[in-house]
Structure formats: C-alpha cells, structure tokens
C-alpha positions as CSV (number, residue, x, y, z in Angstrom):
1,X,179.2,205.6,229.1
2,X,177.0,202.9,230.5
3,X,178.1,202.2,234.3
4,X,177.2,198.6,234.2
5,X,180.4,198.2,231.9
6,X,182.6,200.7,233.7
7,X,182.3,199.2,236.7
8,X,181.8,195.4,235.5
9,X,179.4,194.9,238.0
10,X,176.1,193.3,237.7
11,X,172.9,193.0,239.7
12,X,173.2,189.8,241.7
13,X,170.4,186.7,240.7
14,X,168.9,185.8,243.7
15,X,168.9,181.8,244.3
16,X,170.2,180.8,240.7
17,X,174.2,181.3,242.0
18,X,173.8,179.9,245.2
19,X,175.7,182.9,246.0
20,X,175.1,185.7,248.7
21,X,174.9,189.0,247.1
22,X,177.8,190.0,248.8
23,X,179.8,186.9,247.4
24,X,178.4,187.5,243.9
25,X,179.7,191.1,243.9
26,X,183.0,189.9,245.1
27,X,183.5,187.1,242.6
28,X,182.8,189.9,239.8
29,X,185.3,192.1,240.8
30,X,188.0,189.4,241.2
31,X,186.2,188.3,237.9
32,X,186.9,192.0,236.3
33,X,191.0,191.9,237.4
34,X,191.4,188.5,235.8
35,X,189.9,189.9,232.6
36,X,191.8,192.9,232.8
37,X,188.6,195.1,233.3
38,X,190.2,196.3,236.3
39,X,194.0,197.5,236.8
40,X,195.6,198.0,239.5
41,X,195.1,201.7,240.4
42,X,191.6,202.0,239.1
43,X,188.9,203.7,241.2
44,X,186.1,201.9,241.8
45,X,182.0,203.1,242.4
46,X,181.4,204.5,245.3
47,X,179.5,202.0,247.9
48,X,176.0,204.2,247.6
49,X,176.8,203.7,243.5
50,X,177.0,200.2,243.6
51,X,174.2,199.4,245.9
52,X,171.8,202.1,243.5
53,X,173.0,200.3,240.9
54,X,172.4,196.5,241.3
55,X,169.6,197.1,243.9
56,X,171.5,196.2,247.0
57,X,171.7,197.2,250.4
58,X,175.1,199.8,250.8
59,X,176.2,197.1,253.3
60,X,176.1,194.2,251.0
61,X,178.4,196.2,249.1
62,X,180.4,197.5,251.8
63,X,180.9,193.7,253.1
64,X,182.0,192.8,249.2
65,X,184.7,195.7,249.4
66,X,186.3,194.8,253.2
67,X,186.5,191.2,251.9
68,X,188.3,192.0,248.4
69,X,190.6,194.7,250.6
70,X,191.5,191.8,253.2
71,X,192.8,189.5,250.1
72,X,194.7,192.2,249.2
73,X,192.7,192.7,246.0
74,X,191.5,196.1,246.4
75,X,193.0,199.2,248.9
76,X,191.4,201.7,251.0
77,X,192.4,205.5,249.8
78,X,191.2,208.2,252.8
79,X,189.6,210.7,251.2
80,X,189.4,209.6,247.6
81,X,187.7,205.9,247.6
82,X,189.0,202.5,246.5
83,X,191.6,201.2,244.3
C-alpha cells in the first residue's frame, strides 16, 4: 500500500503555502482527522518515516508532532509511537 495515502501526509511546497514545513505537516494531519483519514487510536509514521518520506529534516517533523500532542490532537505512547 502506498505510504503517501496511509499516512495522508505530503511533501511540503516550499514558498507556495506561506507555510513552514512544520506548519504544513501539522495542518495535514488536523486535515486527515477532519476527513476521517485518521481516528482516534491510529498509529502514526514514525518521525525518521515521515522526514524520509516528504524530504524533511526528523526535527521538522518532530516539532509538527509536539505541536499536534500539545492541542491534544495526537498522544505520546512510550514504547510503541503516536496515536
């Protein structure tokens, strides 16, 4: 199955959003649970996934992930990713 559409996530476009990366990656995700993509409960890609798969720094997606767990849109699961 093709990652892009498991995970909803696409590479972020540089200049045309006037979004950071980080923002873009954020509004996709919050994007993906209005849509239904995305349930509550769902795993999503690892951080190093992600960032090899839109061609970001692991940060950029690690900053996308602390700001959608701070709203309360995603959770933090020790051992076995987010949710």
């Amino acid at each position: 199955m093709d990652s892009e559409r498991t995970s909803g996530l696409r590479p972020p476009r540089y200049g045309r959003s006037g979004l950071s990366p980080y923002q873009q990656l954020v509004q996709q995700v919050r994007h993906a649970l209005r849509l239904g993509l995305l349930k509550e409960g769902d795993r999503l890609p690892t951080v190093k996934e992600v960032a090899r798969q839109v061609a970001v720094n692991p940060n950029t997606v690690l900053k996308a992930y602390r700001e959608l767990e701070h709203e309360g849109l995603v959770a933090a699961r020790p051992g076995s990713g987010r949710s």
